[in-house]
C-alpha positions in Angstrom: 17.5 29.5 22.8 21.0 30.0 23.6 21.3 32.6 26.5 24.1 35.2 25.4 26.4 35.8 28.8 29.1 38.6 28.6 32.1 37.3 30.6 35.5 39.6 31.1 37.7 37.5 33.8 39.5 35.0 32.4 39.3 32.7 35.8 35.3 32.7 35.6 34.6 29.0 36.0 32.0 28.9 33.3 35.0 28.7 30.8 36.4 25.4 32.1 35.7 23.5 29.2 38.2 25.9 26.8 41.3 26.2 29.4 44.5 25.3 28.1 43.3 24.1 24.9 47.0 23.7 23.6 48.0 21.5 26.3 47.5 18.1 24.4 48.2 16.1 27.3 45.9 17.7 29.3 43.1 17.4 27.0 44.0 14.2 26.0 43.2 12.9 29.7 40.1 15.4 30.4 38.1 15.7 27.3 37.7 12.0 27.0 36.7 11.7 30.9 34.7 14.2 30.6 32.4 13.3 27.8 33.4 16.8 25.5 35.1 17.5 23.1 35.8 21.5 21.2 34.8 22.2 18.0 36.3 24.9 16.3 35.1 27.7 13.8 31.5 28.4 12.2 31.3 25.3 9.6 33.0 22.6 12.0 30.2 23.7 15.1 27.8 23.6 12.3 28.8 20.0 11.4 29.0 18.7 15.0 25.1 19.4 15.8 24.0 18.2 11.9 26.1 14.6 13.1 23.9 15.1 15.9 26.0 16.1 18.8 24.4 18.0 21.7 25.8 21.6 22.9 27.2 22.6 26.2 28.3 25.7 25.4 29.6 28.2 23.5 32.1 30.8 23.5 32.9 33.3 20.4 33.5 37.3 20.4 31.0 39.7 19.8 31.3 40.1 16.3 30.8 36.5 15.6 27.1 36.8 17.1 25.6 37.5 14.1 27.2 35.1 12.0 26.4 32.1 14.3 22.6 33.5 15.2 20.4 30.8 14.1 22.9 28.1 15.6 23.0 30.1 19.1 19.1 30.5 18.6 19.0 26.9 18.8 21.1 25.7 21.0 19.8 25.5 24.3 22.7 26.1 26.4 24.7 29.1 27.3 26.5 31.1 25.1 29.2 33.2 26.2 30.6 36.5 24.5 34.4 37.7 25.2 36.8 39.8 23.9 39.2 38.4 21.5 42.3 38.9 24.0 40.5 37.6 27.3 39.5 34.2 24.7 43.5 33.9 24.2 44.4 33.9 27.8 41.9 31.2 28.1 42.6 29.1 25.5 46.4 29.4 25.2 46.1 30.7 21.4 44.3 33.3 19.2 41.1 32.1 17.9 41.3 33.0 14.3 37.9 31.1 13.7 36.4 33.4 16.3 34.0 30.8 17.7 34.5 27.5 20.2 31.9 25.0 21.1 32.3 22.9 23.9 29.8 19.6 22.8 29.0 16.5 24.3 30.5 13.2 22.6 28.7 10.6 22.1 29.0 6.7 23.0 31.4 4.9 20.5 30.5 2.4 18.0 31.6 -1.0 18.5 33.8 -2.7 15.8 31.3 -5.5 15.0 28.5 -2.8 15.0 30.3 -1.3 12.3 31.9 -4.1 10.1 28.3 -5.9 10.2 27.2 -3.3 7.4 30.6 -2.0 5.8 32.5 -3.1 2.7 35.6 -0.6 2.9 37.4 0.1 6.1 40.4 1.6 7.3 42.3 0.0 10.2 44.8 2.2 11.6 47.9 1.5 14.1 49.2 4.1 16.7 48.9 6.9 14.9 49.2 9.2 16.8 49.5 12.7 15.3 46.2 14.8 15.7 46.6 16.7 11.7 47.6 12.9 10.3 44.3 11.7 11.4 42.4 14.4 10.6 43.6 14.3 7.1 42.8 10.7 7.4 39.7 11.0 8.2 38.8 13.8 5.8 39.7 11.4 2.9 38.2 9.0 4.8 34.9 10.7 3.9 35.2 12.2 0.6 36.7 8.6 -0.9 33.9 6.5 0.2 35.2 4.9 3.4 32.6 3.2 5.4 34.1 3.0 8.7 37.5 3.6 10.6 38.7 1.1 12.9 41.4 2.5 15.8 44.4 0.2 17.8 44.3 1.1 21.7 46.9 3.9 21.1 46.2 6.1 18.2 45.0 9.8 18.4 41.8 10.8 19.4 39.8 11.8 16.4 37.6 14.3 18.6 40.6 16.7 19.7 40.2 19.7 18.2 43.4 19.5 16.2 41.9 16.5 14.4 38.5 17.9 13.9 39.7 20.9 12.5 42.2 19.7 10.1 39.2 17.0 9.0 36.7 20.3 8.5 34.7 18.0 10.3 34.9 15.2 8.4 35.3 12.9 11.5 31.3 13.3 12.7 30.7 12.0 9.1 32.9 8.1 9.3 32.3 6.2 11.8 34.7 4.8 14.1 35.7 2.1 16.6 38.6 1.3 19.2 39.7 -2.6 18.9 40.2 -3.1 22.3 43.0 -5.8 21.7 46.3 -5.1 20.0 46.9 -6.6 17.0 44.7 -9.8 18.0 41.4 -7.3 17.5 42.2 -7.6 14.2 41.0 -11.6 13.7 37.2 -9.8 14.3 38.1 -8.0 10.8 39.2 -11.2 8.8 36.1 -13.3 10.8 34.1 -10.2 9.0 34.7 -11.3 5.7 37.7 -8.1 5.0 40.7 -8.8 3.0 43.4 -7.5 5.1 45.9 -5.4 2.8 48.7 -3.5 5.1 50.3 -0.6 3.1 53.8 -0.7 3.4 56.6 1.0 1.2 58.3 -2.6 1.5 59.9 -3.5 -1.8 58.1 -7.1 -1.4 54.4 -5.8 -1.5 52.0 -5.8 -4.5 51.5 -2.8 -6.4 48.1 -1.3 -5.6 46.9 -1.2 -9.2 48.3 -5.1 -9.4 46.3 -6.3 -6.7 42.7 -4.0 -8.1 41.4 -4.2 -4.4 38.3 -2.3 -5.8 37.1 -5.6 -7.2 37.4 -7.3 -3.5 33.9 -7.7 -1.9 35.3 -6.2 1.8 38.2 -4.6 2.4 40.2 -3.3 5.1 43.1 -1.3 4.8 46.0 -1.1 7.3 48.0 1.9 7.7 50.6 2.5 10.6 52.5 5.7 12.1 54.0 8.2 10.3 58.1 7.4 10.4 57.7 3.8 12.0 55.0 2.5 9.6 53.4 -0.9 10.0 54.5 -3.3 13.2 55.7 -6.6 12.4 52.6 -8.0 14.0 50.4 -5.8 11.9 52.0 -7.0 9.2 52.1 -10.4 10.0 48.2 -10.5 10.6 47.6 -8.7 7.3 46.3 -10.9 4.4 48.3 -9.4 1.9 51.4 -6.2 1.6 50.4 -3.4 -0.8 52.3 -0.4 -1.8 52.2 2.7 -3.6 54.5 2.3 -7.0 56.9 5.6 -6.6 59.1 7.5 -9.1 62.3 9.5 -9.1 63.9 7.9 -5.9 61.1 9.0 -3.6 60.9 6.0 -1.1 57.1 7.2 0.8 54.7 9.3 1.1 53.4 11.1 4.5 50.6 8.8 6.0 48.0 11.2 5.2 49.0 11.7 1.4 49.4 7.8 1.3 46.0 7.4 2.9 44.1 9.3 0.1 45.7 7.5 -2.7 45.1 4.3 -1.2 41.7 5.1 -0.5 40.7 6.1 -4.2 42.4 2.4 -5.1 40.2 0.4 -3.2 36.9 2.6 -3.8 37.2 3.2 -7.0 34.1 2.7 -9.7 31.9 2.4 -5.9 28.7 4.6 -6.0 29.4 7.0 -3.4 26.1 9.4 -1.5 
């Protein structure tokens, strides 16, 4: 059971893990090297421990105790009570959610782990925005994508940013880092995946022309919001698709072009 600790100093050193939660840079370096990551309001902590991933702590103001009994009455590590203003001057921002978890990550997925058993993936290149991949992500999952595949530089889907814009989506998709830069992507095409890179590029195949929800394995490229695909990634891609447009509109944001893409190349699959 969860032991409920009352804490009213902002310096106490049992609230490490949710200092200066809006300093991306900071948490971009600690959270990782720490093995943690902060999940954020009742149903995303709810998520994290159904995907499985353990509790450090908590911290959530009194009136949230109620609501988040039978998780604190499970979890066995600490869980601590402020007031909503001391839980601002820790975290650098109001807490409308009312409840943090701090929670342990978990060891990533290779890519060949997850490519052995998937038939629709998303490969995606320094994207770096924390809402763009959680909206990813969160499409990710409802559309039937079997696994996402991350170059070196793109966002971590565990900052809290991304978790909460996914509603927790990204504990239910698993993911992998290619550890090479664009010549990780040869283990996809070695995998048996059609590359397709999406790209507004007036030479690319329509979507609905190319029917990639007949292909047997699939792997869709997406790059950066603004910059789009590099000429490598495109290069290594199999085949350019776009998204036909209407009334002079050129391309979508990354995470609206995402979802549309995503229903193209899983459509008529059974989903669970």
């Amino acid at each position: 059971m969860g032991e409920l600790i009352t804490i009213d100093t902002p310096d106490d050193p049992r609230l490490h893990d949710y200092t200066g939660l809006t300093d991306v840079e900071l948490r971009r370096r600690r959270e990782p090297a720490e093995g943690l990551f902060i999940a954020e309001g009742e149903k995303v902590i709810r998520r994290a421990g159904d995907a499985g991933y353990a509790m450090r702590s908590m911290l959530l103001s009194a009136k949230w105790v109620d609501t988040m009994r039978d998780v604190i009455d499970e979890a066995p590590a600490p869980v601590y009570v402020v007031e909503p203003e001391l839980a601002e001057r820790v975290t650098g921002y109001h807490v409308h959610r009312g409840a943090l978890a701090s929670m342990r990550r978990k060891p990533l997925h290779s890519a060949a782990d997850l490519l052995r058993t998937a038939r629709r993936v998303v490969v995606m290149e320094s994207v770096n925005d924390h809402t763009n991949i959680g909206a990813i992500f969160r499409s990710a999952a409802a559309l039937g994508i079997d696994a996402v595949l991350l170059s070196p530089d793109c966002a971590d889907p565990l900052y809290r940013r991304s978790v909460k814009v996914s509603m927790g989506a990204v504990f239910s998709v698993p993911y992998a880092r290619l550890e090479t830069w664009p010549a990780g992507l040869a283990t996809v095409g070695e995998a048996g995946f059609t590359l397709l890179a999406l790209t507004p590029d007036e030479r690319a195949e329509p979507l609905d022309e190319v029917a990639p929800h007949r292909m047997d394995r699939v792997a869709l490229m997406l790059g950066a919001e603004g910059d789009g695909l590099s000429r490598r990634a495109l290069a290594a891609a199999d085949r350019w698709v776009r998204i036909p447009m209407s009334h002079g509109v050129d391309s979508l944001n990354v995470g609206a072009a995402a979802a549309v893409a995503f229903y193209a190349v899983t459509a008529g699959r059974p989903t669970e």
